[in-house]
C-alpha distance (Angstrom), angle and dihedral (degrees) to the residues before:
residue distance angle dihedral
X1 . . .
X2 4.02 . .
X3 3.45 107.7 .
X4 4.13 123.8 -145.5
X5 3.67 92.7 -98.0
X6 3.57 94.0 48.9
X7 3.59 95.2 54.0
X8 4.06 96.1 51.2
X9 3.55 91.6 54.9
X10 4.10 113.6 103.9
X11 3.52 121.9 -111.7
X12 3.84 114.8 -98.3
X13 3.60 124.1 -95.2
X14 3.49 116.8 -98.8
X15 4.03 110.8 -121.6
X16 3.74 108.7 -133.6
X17 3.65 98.3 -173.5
X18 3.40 109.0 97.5
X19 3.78 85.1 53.3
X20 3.78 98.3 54.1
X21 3.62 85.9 43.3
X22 3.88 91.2 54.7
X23 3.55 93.0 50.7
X24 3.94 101.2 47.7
X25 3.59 97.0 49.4
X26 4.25 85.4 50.9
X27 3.92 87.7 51.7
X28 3.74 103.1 40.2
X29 3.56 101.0 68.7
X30 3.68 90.0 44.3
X31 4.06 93.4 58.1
X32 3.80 88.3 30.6
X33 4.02 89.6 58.7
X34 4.21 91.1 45.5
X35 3.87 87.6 47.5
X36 3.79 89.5 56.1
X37 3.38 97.5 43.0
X38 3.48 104.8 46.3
X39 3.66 100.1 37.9
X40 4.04 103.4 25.9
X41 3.96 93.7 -128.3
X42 3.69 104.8 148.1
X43 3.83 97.3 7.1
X44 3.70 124.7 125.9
X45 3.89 103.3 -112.7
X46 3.62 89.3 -127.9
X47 3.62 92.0 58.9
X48 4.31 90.4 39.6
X49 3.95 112.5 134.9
X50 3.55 115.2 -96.5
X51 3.42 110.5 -145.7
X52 4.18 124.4 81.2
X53 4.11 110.9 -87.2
X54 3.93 115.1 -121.9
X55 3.42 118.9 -130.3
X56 2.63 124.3 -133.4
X57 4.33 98.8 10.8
X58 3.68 104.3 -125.6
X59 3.73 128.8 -163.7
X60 4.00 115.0 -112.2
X61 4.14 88.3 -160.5
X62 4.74 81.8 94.4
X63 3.74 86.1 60.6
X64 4.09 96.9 47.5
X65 3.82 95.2 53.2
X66 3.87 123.1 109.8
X67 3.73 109.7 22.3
X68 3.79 92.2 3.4
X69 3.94 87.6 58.5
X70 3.81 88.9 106.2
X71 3.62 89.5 48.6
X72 3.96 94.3 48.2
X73 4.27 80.1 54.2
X74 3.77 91.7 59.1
X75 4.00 90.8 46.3
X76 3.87 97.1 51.1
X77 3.93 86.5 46.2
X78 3.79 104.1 48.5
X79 3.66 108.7 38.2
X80 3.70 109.4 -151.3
X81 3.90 138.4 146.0
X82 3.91 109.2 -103.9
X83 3.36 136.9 -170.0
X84 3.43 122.2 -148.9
X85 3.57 130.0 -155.8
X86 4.02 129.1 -174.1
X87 3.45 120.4 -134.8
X88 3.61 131.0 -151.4
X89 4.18 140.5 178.7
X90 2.52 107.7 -84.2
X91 4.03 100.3 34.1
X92 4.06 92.9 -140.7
X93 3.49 127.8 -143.2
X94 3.97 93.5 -95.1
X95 3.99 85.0 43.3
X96 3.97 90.1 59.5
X97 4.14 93.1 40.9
X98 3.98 81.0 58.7
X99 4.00 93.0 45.3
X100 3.81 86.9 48.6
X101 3.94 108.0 39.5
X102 4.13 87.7 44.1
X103 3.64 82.8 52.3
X104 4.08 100.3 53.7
X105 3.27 93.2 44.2
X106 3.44 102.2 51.1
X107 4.01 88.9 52.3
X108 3.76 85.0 43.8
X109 3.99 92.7 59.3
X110 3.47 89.5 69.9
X111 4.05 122.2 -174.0
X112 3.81 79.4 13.5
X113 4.00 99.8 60.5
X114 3.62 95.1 93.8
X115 3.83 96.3 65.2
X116 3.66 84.3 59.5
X117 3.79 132.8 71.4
X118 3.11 135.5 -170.2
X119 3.95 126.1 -146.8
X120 3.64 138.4 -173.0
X121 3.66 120.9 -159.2
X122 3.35 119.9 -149.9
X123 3.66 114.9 -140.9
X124 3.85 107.0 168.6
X125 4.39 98.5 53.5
X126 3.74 112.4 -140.5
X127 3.42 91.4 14.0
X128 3.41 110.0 58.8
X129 3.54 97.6 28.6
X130 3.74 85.3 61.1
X131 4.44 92.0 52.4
X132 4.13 84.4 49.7
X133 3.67 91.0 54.3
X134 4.20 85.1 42.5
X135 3.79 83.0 65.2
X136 3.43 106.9 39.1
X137 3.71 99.6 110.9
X138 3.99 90.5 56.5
X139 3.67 92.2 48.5
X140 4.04 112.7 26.0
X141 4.10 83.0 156.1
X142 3.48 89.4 67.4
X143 4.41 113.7 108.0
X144 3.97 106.8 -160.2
X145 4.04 124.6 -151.9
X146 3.62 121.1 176.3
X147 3.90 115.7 -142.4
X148 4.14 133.6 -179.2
X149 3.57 107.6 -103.3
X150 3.30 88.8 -139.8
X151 3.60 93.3 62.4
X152 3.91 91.5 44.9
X153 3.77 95.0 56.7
X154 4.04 84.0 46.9
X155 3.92 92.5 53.6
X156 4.24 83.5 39.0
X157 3.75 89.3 56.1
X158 3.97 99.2 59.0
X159 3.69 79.4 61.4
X160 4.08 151.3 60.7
X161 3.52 94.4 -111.1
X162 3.55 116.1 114.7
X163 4.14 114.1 -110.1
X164 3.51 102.5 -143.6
X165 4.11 121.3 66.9
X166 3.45 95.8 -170.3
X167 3.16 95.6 71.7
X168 3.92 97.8 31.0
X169 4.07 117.8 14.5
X170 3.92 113.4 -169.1
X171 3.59 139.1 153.4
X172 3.59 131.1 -134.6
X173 3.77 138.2 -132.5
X174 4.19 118.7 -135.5
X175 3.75 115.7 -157.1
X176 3.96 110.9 -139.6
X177 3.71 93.1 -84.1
X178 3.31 99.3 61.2
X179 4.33 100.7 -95.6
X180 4.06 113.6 147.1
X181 4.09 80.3 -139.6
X182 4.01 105.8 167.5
X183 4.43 131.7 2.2
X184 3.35 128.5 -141.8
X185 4.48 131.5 -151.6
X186 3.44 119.7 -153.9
X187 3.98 76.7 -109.9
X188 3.86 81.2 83.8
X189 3.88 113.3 86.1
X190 4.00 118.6 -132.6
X191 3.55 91.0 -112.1
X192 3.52 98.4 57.0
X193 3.98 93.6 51.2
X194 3.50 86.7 45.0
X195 3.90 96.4 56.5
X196 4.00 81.3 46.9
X197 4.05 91.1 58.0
X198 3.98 95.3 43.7
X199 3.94 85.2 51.1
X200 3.74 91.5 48.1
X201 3.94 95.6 44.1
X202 4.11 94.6 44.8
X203 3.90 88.1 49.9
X204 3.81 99.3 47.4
X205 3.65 135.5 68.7
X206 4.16 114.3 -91.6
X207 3.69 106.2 -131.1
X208 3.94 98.5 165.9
């Protein structure tokens, strides 16, 4: 039988710590993992990511609003790495080394290709959105967004990355929630990006 005194007393406090505790030791490795991988601190230098580190990471969603919206929709439902590559008229020499290393390596991920995407952005309007759909055929993998140049030298500018693709073409990889995070040249071998995407996709949560 409860007695009176029993039944005034307040209920006990609930002890949360095991619960914080559970959830800190499942989110540390996660930021510990993008910490060494997108800044090298605590990674072997033989094992260092090859690509160029952006800084600061900017989000791409600014250049997928207006007609991209639907686009922007996709992206915040199926989180995968991207790598996006402008496209100019004339697609240059460096321009199609970028097309075609992007596109060997994607094949050559295997079982893993479809957490990554790749996606040309069309810089010149009619003109390169008419080269794209030239080469189709050799790359039906290839998703196409046109943006304002304007507004892609704007979003360039917050950044490292160099402004001007004549004299430098690159490519850039897009963790899955939507940070430009490290570029590429076509001074970058396929094998090195490659290591860079198996890194990123064994240290990041599989949502596909």
């Amino acid at each position: 039988m409860t007695t009176l005194d029993e039944a005034q007393q307040p209920p006990a406090k609930r002890n949360n710590k095991p619960l914080i505790a559970i959830l800190l030791i499942s989110i540390f490795p996660i930021l510990a993992a993008y910490t060494m991988f997108f800044t090298g601190v605590g990674v072997p230098a033989d094992t260092k990511n090859k690509g160029y580190l952006i800084t600061p990471a900017v989000n791409v969603s600014v250049l997928l609003e207006g007609d991209n919206a639907s686009v922007l929709n996709d992206w915040q439902t199926h989180k995968k790495w991207r790598l996006l590559i402008p496209v100019q008229a004339p697609c240059n020499q460096a321009c199609q080394d970028d097309l075609y290393t992007s596109r060997q390596v994607h094949i050559r991920l295997g079982e893993k290709s479809t957490r990554v995407q790749r996606i040309a952005v069309s810089l010149n309007g009619a003109q390169s959105d008419q080269y794209l759909a030239d080469i189709a055929k050799d790359h039906p993998q290839l998703k196409n967004i046109s943006v304002d140049p304007n507004d892609w030298n704007a979003w360039l500018a917050q950044t490292n990355l160099p402004t001007e693709l004549d004299a430098e073409h690159f490519y850039i990889l897009v963790d899955q929630e939507g940070y430009a995070m490290m570029w590429y040249t076509p001074a970058i071998h396929g094998n090195d990006l490659l290591k860079d995407l198996k890194h990123a996709l064994k240290f990041s949560i599989d949502y596909e």
